[in-house]
Structures are given as C-alpha cells and as structure tokens.
Steps between C-alpha positions, in 0.01 A plus 500: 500500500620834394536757814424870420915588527554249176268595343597859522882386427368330186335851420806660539709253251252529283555899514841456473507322165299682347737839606803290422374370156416875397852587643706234258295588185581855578886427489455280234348741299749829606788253445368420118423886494875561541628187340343637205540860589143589367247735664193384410472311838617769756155600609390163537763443757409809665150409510554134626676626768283750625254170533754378694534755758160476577495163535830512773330706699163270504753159610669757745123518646451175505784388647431740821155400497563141544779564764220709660264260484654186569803556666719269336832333650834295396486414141200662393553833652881468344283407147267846552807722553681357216224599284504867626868496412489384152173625436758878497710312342314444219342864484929561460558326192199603309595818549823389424372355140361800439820723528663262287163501210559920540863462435418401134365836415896617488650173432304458180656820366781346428602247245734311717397100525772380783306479818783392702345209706168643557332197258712261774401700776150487404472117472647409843319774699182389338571153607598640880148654497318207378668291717518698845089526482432121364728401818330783711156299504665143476725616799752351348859575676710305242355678187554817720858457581590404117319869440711660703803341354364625167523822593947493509435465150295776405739752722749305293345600144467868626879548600603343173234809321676750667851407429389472131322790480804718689712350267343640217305836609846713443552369147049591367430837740238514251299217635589570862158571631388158301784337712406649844123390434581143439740502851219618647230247406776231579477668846124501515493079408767449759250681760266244328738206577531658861136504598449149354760399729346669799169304406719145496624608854161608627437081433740418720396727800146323444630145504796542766448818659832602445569836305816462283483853307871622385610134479766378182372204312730280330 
C-alpha cells in the first residue's frame, strides 16, 4: 500500500523528469544551434528556458511542501534535498545553453569552420547530463562515480582549446573576437560538465550520506 509520503515522492520524480527532459533538449538544441552556428533557433532556446524557470520554482515548492507536510528522515529527506539542489542546477545550465545559442549571433559572422573542441566538448557533456539525471532517479552510485570521472576529460578538452587557440590568436587579430567567443562557450560546457558532476555527487550523499564535493576522480 502506497503511504501519502510515496506517493508525493513519486509526484516529485515525476516533476523532475519532466524539468530534466525539457533541460537536455534545450542543450541539445543550443549545442546544434552553435555546432551549426545558425540563428534560426536562438529564441527557441530562450523561450524553452523561460518554461523552465517556472517550472524550478514549482519542484522548489514542492519539495518544501512535502518536507512540510511529512517530515521526512534518513534517505528520503537526503532524496528531497537533492532534488532542491539539482533542481538549481538545472535552472544553471539552461541558462547556460542559452548563452552559448546567443553566442552564434557573433560567431556566425565569421567564416571560420575550426571550432577547436567545442563538437568534442559537446558530445561528452551531453552524455554527463544524460547520465547524471538517468542515475539521479535510479540512485545509481556506480554510474555516478564514472560521471564524475567523465568530467577530467571535458576540463581536459577545454585546456587543450585554449592552448590552441593562444597559439594562434597573435598570428589572425582579425578573427580575435571569433576566438575569444569560442574560449568562452568552452568555458560555459565545462560549467556544464561541473554541475553534472555536482548532480553525480548529490547521489552519493543520498545513498551514503557522505558529501564528497571538491574530490579528484581517477
């Protein structure tokens, strides 16, 4: 038999997908936006994630309400706080996606095809996101620790950009701003990476407990 408190958990998950799924598409589709480097798609972003932000602040609501309500301990109460957490986390990288969809409106000026990583970038954060919320409701600590681990790559990726792009920003001045722009979007998906590897810690604290933010994954 179902008590009230699961069945307001299940609620919540179901919530949460639907945030999270809206969240993924939203990258996906900035990320293509800037793959491609064409505009068409910038408001969409914007508009998808002003859905978004109201739907944070509805799971923010419901997560007080049912710690109100119910009063939850151990596990479940470590489950409820989690969700506040990434629930902002979230809101972060769709507005994240959206500075990097914006960032095509000067990018696309230019003629230059070498995106320095950014296409590399793309496909391993997008996998980090994918797989920090799939192991989020499975509570899955092993999928959560090989998400973390991903993210030594990404910060990997992004320090190889910037030595290739400081290598070469003396010898084109003319496509400087071009250059700076695609440093900074490799900035905004490592801030991606980041938050998906908050959300693959926040599994950890709900399983053991034990908060292991600022730790070095091998």
């Amino acid at each position: 038999m179902t008590t009230n408190l699961e069945a307001s958990i299940n609620e919540l998950k179901t919530s949460f997908q639907n945030i999270s799924s809206l969240v993924i598409d939203n990258v996906k589709l900035a990320s293509e936006t800037l793959i491609k480097q064409e505009k068409q798609d910038i408001n969409t972003v914007k508009e998808n994630d002003n859905e978004i932000d109201k739907k944070e602040i509805l799971l923010e609501e419901t997560c007080i309400q049912i710690i109100a309500m119910h009063q939850p301990k151990g596990q479940t109460l470590r489950f409820i706080i989690a969700m506040l957490k990434v629930n902002n986390d979230l809101e972060r990288i769709s507005d994240l996606a959206v500075n990097m969809a914006k960032s095509v409106k000067t990018l696309s000026e230019y003629k230059e095809e070498n995106l320095f990583f950014l296409h590399e970038m793309i496909t391993k954060v997008l996998a980090m996101l994918e797989g920090s919320i799939q192991a989020l409701l499975d509570l899955n600590t092993k999928q959560a620790i090989r998400i973390c681990a991903l993210d030594e790559e990404v910060d990997t990726l992004k320090h190889k950009q910037r030595k290739e792009i400081l290598e070469i920003i003396n010898k084109k001045p003319k496509i400087t701003e071009y250059l700076l722009d695609i440093i900074i979007n490799g900035r905004r998906l490592e801030r991606i990476a980041d938050l998906c590897t908050n959300i693959a810690e926040d599994i950890i604290y709900i399983k053991e407990g034990e908060i292991i933010r600022h730790r070095k994954w091998d």
